[in-house]
C-alpha positions in Angstrom: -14.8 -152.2 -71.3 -17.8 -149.9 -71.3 -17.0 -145.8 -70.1 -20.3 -143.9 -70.1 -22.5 -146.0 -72.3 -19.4 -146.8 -74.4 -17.9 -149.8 -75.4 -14.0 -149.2 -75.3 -11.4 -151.8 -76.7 -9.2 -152.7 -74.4 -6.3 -150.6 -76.4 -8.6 -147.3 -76.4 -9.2 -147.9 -72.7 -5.5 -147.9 -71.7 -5.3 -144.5 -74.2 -8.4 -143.3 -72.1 -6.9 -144.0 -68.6 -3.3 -142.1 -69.7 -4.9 -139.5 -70.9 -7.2 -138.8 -67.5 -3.5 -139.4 -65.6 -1.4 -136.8 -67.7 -4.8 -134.1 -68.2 -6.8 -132.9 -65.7 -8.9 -130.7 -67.9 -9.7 -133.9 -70.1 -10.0 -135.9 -66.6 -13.1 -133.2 -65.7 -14.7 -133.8 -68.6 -14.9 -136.8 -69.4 -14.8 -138.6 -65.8 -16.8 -135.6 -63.7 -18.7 -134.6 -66.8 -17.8 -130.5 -65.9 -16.6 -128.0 -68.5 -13.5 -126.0 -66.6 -13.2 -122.4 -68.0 -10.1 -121.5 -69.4 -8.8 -119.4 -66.4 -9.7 -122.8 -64.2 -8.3 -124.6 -66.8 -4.7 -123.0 -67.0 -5.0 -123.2 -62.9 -5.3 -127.3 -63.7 -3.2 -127.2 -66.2 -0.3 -126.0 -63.6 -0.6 -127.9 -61.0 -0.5 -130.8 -63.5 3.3 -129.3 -64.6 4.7 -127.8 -61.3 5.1 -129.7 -57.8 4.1 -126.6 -55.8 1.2 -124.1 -57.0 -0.2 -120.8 -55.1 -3.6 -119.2 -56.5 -4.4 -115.9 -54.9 -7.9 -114.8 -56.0 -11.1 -112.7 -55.6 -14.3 -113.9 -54.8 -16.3 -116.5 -57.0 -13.5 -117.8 -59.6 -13.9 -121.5 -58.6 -11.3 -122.0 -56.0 -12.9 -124.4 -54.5 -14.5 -126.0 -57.1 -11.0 -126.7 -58.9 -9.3 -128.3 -55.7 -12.7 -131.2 -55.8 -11.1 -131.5 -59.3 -7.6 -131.8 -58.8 -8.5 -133.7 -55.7 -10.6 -136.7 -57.6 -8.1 -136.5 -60.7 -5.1 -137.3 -58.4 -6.6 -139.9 -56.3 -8.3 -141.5 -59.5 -5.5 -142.1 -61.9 -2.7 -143.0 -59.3 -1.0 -145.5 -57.9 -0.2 -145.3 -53.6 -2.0 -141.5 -54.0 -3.4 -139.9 -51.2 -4.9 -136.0 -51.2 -4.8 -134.7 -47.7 -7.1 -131.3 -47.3 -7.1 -128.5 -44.9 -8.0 -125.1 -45.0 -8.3 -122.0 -42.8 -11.3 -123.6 -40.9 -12.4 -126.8 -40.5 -15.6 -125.8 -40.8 -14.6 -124.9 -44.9 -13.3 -128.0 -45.4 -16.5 -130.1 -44.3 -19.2 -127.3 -46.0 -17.3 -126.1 -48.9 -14.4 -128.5 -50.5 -16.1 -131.7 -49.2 -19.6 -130.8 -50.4 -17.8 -130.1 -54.1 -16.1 -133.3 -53.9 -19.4 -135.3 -52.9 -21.3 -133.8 -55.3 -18.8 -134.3 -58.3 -17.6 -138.1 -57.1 -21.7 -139.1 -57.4 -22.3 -137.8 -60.4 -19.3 -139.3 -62.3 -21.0 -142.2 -60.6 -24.6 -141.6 -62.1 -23.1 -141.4 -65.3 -21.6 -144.7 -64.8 -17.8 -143.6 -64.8 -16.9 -146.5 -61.9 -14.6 -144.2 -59.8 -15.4 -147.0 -57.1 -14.2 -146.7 -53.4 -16.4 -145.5 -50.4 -17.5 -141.9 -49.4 -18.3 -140.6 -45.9 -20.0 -137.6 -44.9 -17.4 -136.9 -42.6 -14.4 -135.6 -44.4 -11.7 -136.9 -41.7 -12.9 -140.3 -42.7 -13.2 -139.0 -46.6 -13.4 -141.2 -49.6 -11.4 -144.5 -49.6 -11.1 -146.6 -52.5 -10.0 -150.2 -52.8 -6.6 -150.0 -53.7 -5.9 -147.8 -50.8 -5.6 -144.5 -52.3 -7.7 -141.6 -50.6 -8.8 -138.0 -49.7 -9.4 -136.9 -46.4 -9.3 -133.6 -44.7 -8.1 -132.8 -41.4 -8.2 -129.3 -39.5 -5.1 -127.0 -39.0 -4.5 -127.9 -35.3 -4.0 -131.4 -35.9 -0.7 -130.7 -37.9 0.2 -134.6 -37.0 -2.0 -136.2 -39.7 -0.1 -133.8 -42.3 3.5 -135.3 -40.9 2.4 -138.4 -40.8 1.4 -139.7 -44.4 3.5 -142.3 -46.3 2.6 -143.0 -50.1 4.1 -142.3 -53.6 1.9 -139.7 -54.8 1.0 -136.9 -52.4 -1.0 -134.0 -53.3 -1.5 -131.3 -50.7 -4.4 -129.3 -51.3 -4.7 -125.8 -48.8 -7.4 -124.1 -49.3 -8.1 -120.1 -47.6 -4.5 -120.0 -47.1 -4.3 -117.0 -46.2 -6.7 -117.1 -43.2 -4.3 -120.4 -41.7 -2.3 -118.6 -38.7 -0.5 -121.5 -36.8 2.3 -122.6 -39.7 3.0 -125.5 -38.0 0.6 -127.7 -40.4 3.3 -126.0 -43.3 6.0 -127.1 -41.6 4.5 -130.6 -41.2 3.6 -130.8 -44.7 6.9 -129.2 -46.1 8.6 -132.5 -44.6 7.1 -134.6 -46.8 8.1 -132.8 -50.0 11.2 -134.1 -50.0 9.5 -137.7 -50.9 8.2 -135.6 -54.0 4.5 -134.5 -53.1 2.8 -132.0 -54.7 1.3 -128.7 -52.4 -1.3 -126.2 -54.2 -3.0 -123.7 -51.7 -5.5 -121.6 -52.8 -6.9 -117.9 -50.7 -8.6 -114.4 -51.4 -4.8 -112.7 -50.1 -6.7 -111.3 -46.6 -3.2 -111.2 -44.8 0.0 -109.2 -45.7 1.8 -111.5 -43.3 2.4 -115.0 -42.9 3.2 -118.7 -44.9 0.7 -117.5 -47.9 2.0 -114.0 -48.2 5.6 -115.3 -48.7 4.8 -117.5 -51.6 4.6 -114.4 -53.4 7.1 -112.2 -52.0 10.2 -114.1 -49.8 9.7 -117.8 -51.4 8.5 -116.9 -55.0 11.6 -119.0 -56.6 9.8 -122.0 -55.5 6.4 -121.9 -56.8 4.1 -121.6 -59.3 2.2 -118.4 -58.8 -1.0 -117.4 -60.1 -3.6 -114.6 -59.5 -7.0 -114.6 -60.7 -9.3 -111.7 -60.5 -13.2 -111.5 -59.8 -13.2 -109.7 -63.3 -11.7 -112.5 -64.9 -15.3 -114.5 -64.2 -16.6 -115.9 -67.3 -19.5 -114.2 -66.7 -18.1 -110.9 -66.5 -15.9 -111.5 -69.6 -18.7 -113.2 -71.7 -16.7 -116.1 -72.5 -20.0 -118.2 -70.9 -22.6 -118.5 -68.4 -21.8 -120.4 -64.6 -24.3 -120.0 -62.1 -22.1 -119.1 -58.7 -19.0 -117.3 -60.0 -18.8 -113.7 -59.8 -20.8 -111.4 -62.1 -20.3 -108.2 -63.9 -23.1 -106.6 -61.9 -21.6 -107.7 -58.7 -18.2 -106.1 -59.6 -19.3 -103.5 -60.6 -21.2 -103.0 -57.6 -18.4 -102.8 -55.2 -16.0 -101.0 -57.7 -18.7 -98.0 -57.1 -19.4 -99.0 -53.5 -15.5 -99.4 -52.4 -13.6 -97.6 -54.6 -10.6 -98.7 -56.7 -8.0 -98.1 -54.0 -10.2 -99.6 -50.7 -8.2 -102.8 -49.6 -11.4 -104.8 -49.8 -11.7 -103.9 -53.4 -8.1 -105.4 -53.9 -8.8 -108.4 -51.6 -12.1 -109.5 -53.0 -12.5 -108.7 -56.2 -9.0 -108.1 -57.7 -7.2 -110.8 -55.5 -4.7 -108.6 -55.0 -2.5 -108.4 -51.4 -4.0 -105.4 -49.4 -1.8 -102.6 -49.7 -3.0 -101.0 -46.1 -5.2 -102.8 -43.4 -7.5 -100.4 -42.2 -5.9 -100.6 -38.7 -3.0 -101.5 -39.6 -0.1 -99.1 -38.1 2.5 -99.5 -40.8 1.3 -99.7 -44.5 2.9 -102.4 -46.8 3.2 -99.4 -49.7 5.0 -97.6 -47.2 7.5 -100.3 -46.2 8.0 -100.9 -49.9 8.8 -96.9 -50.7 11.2 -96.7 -48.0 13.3 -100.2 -49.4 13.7 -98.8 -52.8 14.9 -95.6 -51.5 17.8 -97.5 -49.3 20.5 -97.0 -51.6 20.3 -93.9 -52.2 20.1 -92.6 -48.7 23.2 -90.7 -47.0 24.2 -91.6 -43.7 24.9 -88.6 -41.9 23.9 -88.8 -38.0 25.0 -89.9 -34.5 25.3 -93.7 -34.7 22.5 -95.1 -32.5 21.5 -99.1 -31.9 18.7 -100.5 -30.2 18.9 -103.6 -28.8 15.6 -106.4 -28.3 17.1 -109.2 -26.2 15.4 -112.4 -26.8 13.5 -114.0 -23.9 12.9 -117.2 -25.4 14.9 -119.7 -27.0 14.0 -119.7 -30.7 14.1 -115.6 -30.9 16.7 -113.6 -31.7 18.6 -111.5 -29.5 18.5 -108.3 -32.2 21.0 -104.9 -32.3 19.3 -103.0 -35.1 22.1 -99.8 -36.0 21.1 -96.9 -37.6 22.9 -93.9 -38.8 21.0 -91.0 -40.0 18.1 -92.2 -41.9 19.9 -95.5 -43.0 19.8 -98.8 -40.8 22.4 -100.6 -41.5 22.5 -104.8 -41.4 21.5 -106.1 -37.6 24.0 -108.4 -35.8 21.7 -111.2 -34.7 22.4 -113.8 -31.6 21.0 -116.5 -29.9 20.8 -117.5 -26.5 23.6 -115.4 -24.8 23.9 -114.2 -21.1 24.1 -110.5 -20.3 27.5 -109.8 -20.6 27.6 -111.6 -23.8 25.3 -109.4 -25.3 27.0 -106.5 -24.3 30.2 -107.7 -25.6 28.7 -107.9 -28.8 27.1 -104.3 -28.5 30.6 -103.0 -27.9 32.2 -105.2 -31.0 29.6 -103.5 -32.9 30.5 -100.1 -32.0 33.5 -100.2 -32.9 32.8 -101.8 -36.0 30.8 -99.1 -37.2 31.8 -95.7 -34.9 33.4 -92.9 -36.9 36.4 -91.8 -34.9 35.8 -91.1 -31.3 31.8 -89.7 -32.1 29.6 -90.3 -29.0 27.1 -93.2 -29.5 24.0 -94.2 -28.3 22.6 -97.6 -27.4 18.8 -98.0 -26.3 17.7 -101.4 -24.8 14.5 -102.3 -24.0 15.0 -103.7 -20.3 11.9 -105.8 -19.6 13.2 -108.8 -18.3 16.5 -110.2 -19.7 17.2 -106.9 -20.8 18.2 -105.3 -17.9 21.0 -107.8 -17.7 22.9 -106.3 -20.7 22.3 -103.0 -19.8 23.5 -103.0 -15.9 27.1 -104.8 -17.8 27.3 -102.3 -19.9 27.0 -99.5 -17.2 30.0 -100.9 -15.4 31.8 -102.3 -18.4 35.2 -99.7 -18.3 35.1 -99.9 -21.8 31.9 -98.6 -22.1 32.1 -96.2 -19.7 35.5 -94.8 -21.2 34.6 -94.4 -24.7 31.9 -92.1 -25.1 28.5 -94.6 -25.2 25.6 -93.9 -23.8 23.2 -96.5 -22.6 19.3 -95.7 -22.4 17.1 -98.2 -20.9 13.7 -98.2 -22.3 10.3 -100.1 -20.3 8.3 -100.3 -23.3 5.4 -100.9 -20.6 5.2 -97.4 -19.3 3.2 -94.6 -19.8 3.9 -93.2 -22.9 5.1 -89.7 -23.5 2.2 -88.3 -25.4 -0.7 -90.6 -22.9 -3.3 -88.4 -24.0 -2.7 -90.1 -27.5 -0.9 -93.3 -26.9 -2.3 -96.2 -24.3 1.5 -97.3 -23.5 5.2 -96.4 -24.6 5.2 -99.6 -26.7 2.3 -98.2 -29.1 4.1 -94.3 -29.1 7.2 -96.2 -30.2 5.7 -98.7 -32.8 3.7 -95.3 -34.4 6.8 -93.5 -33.4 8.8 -95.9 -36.6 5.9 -95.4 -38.7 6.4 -91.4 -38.7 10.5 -91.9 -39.0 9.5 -94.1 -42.0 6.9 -91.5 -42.9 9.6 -88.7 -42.5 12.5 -89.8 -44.7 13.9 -93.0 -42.9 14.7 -96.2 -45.2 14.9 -99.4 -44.3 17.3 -102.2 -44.9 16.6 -105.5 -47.4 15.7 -107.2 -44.7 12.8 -110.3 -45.0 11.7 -110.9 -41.4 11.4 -106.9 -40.9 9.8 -106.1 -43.7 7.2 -109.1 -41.9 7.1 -107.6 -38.8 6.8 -104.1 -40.1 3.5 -105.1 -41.6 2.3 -106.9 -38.9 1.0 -104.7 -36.2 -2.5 -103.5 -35.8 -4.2 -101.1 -33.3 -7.5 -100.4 -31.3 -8.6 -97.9 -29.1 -9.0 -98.3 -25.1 -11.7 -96.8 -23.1 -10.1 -93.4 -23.3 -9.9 -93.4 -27.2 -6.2 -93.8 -27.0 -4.8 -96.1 -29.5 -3.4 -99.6 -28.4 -1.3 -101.7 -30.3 -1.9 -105.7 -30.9 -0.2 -107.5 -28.1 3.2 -108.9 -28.8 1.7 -112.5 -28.2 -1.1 -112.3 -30.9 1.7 -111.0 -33.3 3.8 -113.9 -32.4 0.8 -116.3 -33.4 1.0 -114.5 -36.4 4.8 -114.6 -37.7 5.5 -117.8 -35.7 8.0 -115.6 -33.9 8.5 -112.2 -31.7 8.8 -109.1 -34.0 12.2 -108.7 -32.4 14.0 -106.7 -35.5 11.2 -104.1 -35.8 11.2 -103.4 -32.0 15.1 -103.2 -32.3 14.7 -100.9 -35.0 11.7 -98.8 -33.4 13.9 -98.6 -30.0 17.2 -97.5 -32.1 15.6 -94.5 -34.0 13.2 -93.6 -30.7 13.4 -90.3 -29.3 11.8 -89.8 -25.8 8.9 -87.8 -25.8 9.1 -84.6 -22.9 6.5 -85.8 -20.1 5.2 -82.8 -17.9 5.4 -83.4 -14.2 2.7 -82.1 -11.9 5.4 -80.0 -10.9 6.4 -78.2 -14.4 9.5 -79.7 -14.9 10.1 -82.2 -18.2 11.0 -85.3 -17.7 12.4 -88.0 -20.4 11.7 -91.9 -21.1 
């Protein structure tokens, strides 16, 4: 057997093809004739030990260049393998993981390495080799061709994770991992919500998680020369240019998780501070709960109860009429009520909402034990309309001061999500708007019902001036 001008007993070949299956570092350079780094090298090295790895990164640290790797050493030294791709875009796929595949499978092949099979230049077609093994990529909105792969060795490669808003290709790849596959996704961390962002914070138990800085470059460290990767000067650059606390120099150069969007409403450093300081807090106050009442099937009817400056843990249902819900509001009073103190219950009462509310108007035992009932039309002017476009964006910035203020917040993984989530703009009158509820729900796969349970339970209705001098309340 000859491997790259080399004639190989049949004994050293067998030693030669275990090798390439158990090392992809040794697989690189000897197959696809490239040196990997030692940084790119541990990052093979992992995903060569560990069924699920995450890479968060900077710019220019070979991403992208180590997923062609992994991609050809997995489809090359396996039996029944397939390597499905995807990415943020499928525009990234085709011009940036399928150009470094092509590139790397034809020069193995110059040098005579016989890794066999047929390329395309479309990547949905891929490469196919004889034995039928592959690597093919497919976009995000086609989730199917992720759910529907059969083989014995699967290796998921995501690229721009990050950047991937529908989760629905995670859920469709997840269901294959019971088989055994392997999943490695790679991103510069842009988003502080979503399926990448909980590798690192909710779901860190099950993965192998690495970070890899723009500084960590060989050719800013000096450990060699590679035309491409990110250079001293370049760092530099935007260390003077951003500054070391801009959320651009974290994202891009240290491949760190942005620590404030720059329209975000609520910072993650904020929503951080106020967790640790839970325990601590007292909780003197009137009892107050807002209620968010689902209005679709798969979100959660929320009652979010705060005293003082403390929430304490939500109830949570699912798919209950009005007068269910309001049963449940009352079970929680007197759950948590102190004696015969007056409490407060605020309910946003666009659309199944009102429902709820009107119950618990009637209810007698409501009515008799001292609870108030507030309904609250998120849609309507806000208090302060010089400042706010809507009541929905004076109460989401509204949490942000409480937070701001003193309040704390309760271990609680899907709020601390939607916390994060919300972003602003202005409308024609300068007056700051706040991201539609349906592009947040594209984001977190699911209404932001906790926060807006939260935000309603800790509101306080801002005096609105009539024409005729009186104040008014929401």
């Amino acid at each position: 057997m000859i491997i790259d001008g080399v004639e190989f007993s049949d004994e050293q070949a067998m030693a030669f093809a275990k090798k390439c299956h158990d090392d992809p570092v040794f697989f690189a350079k000897y197959v696809l004739g490239v040196e990997p780094w030692s940084k790119q090298a541990e990052f093979l090295y992992a995903v060569a030990n560990n069924d699920r790895v995450a890479l968060k990164s900077g710019h220019k640290v070979s991403k992208s260049h180590s997923m062609a790797i992994l991609a050809l050493w997995w489809a090359s030294t396996r039996e029944d393998a397939r390597v499905p791709m995807t990415s943020a875009s499928f525009h990234q796929v085709q011009k940036i993981l399928w150009r470094e595949i092509k590139d790397m499978y034809y020069k193995a092949n110059k040098r005579k390495m016989g890794l066999g099979g047929t390329i395309y230049r479309d990547p949905a077609s891929g490469l196919q080799f004889e034995n039928g093994n592959e690597i093919f990529g497919f976009s995000t909105d086609q989730p199917e061709r992720a759910a529907g792969i059969s083989a014995a060795n699967i290796l998921y490669i995501v690229d721009e994770a990050s950047g991937i808003v529908d989760e629905g290709v995670f859920e469709a790849m997840e269901g294959n991992m019971a088989a055994g596959a392997k999943m490695v996704m790679t991103s510069n961390p842009t988003r502080v919500v979503g399926k990448f962002y909980n590798l690192f914070h909710s779901e860190r138990r099950y993965w192998k998680l690495m970070s890899l800085s723009a500084a960590d470059s060989p050719n800013v460290t000096g450990e060699t020369e590679i035309p491409g990767l990110a250079t001293k000067a370049w760092v530099d650059e935007k260390f003077d240019e951003w500054g070391p606390d801009d959320p651009r120099y974290h994202v891009r150069v240290l491949g760190k998780f942005p620590g404030q969007a720059e329209n975000s409403v609520i910072a993650l450093g904020l929503v951080e501070d106020r967790l640790a300081a839970y325990e601590t807090a007292d909780t003197n106050g009137a009892l107050r709960i807002g209620i968010d009442v689902a209005r679709f099937g798969d979100d959660e009817t929320v009652m979010y109860p705060v005293r003082g400056i403390k929430p304490l843990e939500p109830f949570v249902v699912y798919g209950q009429k009005g007068y269910e819900v309001a049963g449940h509001a009352l079970n929680l009073v007197d759950k948590l009520r102190r004696g015969d103190e007056d409490v407060t219950i605020k309910i946003d009462v666009i659309g199944l909402g009102a429902s709820p509310s009107d119950f618990l108007d009637v209810m007698d035992r409501a009515r008799s034990s001292g609870i108030t009932t507030r309904e609250v039309n998120v849609a309507e002017k806000a208090g302060d309309s010089d400042k706010y476009h809507d009541l929905r964006t004076e109460i989401t910035f509204g949490l942000r001061d409480w937070l701001m203020d003193g309040g704390t917040l309760f271990e609680d993984e899907k709020l601390k999500e939607e916390l994060i989530s919300p972003t602003y703009t202005f409308d024609a009158k300068g007056r700051m708007v706040v991201s539609p509820k349906k592009e947040e729900k594209k984001i977190l796969g699911r209404s932001p019902d906790r926060r807006d349970a939260l935000a309603l339970a800790i509101y306080e209705a801002t005096p609105r001036r009539t024409q005729g001098g009186t104040n008014i309340y929401m």
